[in-house]
C-alpha positions in Angstrom: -26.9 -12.4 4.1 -23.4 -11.7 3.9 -21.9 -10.1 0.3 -20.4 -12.3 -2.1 -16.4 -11.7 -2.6 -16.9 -9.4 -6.1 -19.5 -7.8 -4.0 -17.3 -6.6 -1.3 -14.7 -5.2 -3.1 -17.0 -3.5 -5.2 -19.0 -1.7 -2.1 -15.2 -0.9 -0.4 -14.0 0.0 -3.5 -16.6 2.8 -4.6 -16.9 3.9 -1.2 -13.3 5.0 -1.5 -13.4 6.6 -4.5 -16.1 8.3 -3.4 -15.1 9.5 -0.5 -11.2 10.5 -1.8 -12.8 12.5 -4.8 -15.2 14.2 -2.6 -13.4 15.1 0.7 -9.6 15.4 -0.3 -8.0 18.1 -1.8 -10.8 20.5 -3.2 -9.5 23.3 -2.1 -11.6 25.9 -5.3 -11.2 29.4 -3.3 -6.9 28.6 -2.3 -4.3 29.9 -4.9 -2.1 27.5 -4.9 -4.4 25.4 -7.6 -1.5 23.7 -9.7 -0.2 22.0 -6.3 -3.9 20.4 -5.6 -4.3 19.1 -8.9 -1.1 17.4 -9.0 -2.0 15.6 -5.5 -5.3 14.8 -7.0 -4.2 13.4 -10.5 -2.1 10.7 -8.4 -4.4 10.1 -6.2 -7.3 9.5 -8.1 -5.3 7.9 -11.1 -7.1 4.1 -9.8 -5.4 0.8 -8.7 -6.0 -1.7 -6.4 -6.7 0.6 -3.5 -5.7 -2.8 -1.5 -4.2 -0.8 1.6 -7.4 1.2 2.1 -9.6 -2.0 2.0 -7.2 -4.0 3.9 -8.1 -1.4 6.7 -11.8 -1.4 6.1 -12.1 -5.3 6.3 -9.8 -5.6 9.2 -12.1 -3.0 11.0 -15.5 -5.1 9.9 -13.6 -8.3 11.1 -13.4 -6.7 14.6 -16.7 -5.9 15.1 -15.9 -1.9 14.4 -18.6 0.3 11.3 -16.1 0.2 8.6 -17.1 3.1 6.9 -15.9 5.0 9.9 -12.6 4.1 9.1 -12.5 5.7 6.0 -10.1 8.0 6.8 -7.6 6.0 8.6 -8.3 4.1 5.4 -7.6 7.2 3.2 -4.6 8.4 4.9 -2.6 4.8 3.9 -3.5 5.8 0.5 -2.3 9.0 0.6 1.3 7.9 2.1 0.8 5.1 -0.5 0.5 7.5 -3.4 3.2 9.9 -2.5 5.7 7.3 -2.1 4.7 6.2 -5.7 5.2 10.3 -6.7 8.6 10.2 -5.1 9.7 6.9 -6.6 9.1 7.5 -10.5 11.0 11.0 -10.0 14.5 11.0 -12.3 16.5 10.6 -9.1 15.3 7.7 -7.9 13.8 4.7 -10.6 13.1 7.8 -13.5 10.0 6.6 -15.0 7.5 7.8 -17.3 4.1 5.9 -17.0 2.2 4.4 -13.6 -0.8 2.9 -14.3 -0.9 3.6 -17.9 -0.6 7.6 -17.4 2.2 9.4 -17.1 3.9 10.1 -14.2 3.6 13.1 -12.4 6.7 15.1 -13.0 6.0 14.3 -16.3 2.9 16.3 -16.2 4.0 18.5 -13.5 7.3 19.2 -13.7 10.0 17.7 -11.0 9.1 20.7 -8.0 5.5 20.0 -8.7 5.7 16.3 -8.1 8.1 17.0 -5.3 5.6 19.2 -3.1 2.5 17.1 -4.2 3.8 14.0 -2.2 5.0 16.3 0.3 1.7 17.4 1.1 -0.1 14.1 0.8 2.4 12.9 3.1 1.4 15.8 5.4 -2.2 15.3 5.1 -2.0 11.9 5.9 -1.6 12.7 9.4 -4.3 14.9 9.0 -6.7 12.8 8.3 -5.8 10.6 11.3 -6.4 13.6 13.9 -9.8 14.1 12.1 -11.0 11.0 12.2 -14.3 10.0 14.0 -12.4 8.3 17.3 -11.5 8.9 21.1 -7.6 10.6 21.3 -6.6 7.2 22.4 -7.8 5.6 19.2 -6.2 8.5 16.8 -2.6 9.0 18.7 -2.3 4.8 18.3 -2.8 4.9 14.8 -0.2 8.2 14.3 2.2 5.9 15.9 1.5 2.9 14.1 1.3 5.0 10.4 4.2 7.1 11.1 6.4 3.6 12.5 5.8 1.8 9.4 5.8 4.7 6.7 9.3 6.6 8.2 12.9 5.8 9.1 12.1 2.5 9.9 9.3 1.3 7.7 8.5 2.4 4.0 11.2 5.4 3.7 13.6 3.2 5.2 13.2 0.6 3.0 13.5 2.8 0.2 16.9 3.8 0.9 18.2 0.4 1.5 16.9 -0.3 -2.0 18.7 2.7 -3.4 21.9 1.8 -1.6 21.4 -2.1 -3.2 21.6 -0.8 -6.9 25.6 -1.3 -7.4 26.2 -4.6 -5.5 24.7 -8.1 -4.8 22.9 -8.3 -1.9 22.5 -11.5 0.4 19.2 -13.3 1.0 18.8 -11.0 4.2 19.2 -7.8 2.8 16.6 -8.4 0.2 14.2 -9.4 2.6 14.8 -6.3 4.8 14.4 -4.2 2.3 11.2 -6.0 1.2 9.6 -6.1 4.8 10.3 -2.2 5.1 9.9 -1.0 1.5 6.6 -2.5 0.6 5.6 -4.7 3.3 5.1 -2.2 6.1 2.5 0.3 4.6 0.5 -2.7 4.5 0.9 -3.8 8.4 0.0 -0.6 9.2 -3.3 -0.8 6.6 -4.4 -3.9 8.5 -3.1 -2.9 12.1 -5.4 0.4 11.6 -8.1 -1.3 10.7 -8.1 -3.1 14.3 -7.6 0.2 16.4 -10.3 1.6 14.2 -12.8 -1.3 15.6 -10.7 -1.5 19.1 -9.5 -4.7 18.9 -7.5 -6.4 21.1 -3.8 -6.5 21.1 -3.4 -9.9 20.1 -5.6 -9.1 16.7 -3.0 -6.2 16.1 -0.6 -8.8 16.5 -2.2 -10.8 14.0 -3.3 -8.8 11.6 0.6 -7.5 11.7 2.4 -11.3 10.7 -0.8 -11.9 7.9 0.2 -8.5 6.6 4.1 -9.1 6.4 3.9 -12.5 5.0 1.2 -10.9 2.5 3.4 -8.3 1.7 6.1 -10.7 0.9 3.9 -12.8 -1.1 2.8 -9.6 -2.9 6.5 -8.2 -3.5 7.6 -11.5 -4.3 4.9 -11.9 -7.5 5.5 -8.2 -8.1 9.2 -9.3 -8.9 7.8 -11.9 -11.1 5.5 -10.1 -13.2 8.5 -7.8 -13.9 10.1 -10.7 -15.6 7.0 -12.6 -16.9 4.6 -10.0 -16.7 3.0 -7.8 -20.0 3.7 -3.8 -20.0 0.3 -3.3 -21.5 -1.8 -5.3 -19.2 0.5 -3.4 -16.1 0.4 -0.2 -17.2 3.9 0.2 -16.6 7.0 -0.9 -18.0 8.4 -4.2 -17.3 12.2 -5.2 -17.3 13.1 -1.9 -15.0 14.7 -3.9 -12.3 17.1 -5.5 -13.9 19.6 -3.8 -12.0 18.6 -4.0 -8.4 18.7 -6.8 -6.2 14.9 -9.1 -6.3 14.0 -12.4 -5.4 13.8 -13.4 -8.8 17.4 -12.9 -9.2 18.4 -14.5 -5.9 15.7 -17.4 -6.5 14.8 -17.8 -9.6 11.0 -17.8 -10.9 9.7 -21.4 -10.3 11.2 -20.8 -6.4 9.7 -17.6 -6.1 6.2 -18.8 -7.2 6.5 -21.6 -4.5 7.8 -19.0 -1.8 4.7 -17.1 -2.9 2.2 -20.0 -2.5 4.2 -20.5 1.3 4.1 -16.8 2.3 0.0 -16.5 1.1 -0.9 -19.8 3.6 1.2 -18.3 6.3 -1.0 -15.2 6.1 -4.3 -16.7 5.7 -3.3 -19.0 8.9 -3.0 -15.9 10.7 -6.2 -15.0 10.5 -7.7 -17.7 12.6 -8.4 -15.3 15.4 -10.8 -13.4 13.6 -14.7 -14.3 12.6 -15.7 -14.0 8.8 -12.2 -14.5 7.4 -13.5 -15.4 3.9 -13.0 -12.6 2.3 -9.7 -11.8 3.4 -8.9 -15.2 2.2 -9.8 -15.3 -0.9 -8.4 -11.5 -1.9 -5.1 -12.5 -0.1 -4.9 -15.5 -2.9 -6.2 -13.0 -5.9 -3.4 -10.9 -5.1 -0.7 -13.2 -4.6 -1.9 -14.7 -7.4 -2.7 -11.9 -10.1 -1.4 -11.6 -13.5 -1.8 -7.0 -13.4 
């Protein structure tokens, strides 16, 4: 009998937890103690975890044991989490709380938080060399990880977003920051989760287009909750991007909630060639659709 939606995302979710509190960082006989606990307290601080079981479902929807994907599943988190590090740092959006803790140069100390998402970025990688499949396999998903989180993905992103901050940007140069920014961690979450299970090129093509419209969708209601959203139930602060360039600004919220209904059907459409879809269904609408 297949598992019930809460019951999914209950077994992927503990099996994560598990597994990044157990096999990352615990390093007890290394000096360098301060630098591990940093990496940890980020790591381990909770959310969604949606990239690491966007890769696990995508690997169970190919046929592939998704528990051996855990650490192609782990390693999106931990280029996931240092991107988070590097963004609340006072050079770049200077905040104090994610997730209702504070950040980690707050606890840390700026060089602390520095280094800590330097070597989760590191160890990313190192995961994916580790991991349970032929070279073929593992050298695929280096490529795809360090495409979508580098120069021309995440990291790129980031920097158009920086450059944004002092003028208006045109419908275009929002979206390509979006697609890059947030948007293309989570193609490569779902395009991992196919080589994981060796699927065929035309699922890595199709779990890439659900993934960017879903990471639209996602940005897009992110944009909105900063608006409409409440600091308490986030566990961050709301009203910080007032001064950069969203699609609230460009569209307004009652557009943007229709552009997020658009972008969510575009992505569940493209998961017609897969079997047993219904969970990525329905957590592609609680997302798109969330109020935290």
């Amino acid at each position: 009998m297949s598992l019930s939606f809460d019951d999914r995302i209950r077994e992927y979710s503990e099996y994560i937890e598990q597994y990044l509190d157990e096999q990352c960082f615990r390093y007890d006989t290394q000096p360098q103690k301060d630098l591990f606990s940093a990496m940890r307290y980020s790591l381990l601080a909770g959310g969604k975890r949606i990239r690491p079981i966007l890769t696990l479902d995508f690997c169970r929807m190919c046929g592939g044991n998704w528990k051996d994907a855990i650490s192609f599943a782990a390693a999106t988190e931990m280029i996931h989490t240092y991107s988070l590090i590097h963004d609340d740092l006072p050079c770049m959006d200077n905040d104090d709380f994610r997730r209702g803790k504070p950040t980690n140069h707050k606890v840390y100390g700026e060089a602390i938080a520095v280094l800590a998402g330097d070597a989760l970025l590191t160890a990313a990688f190192s995961y994916l060399a580790a991991a349970p499949y032929c070279a073929d396999i593992r050298i695929r998903a280096v490529e795809i990880l360090s495409n979508c989180a580098g120069q021309l993905g995440m990291v790129g992103g980031q920097v158009l977003d920086m450059q944004s901050e002092q003028r208006q940007c045109s419908r275009q140069e929002v979206l390509d920051i979006q697609s890059r920014k947030t948007g293309a961690l989570i193609r490569a979450a779902c395009m991992l989760g196919v080589v994981a299970a060796g699927g065929s090129e035309e699922q890595i093509s199709a779990a890439s287009e659900f993934a960017s419209h879903l990471g639209l969708a996602f940005q897009i209601r992110d944009d909105m909750l900063d608006v409409i959203g409440d600091a308490q139930k986030l566990g961050k602060a709301v009203g910080v991007d007032d001064h950069k360039n969203t699609f609230v600004q460009l569209y307004g919220i009652e557009a943007c909630d229709q552009m997020v209904k658009d972008h969510t059907q575009t992505a569940v459409n493209a998961l017609s060639v897969f079997d047993s879809t219904e969970f990525l269904t329905e957590l592609a609408y609680s997302l798109t659709g969330r109020t935290v």
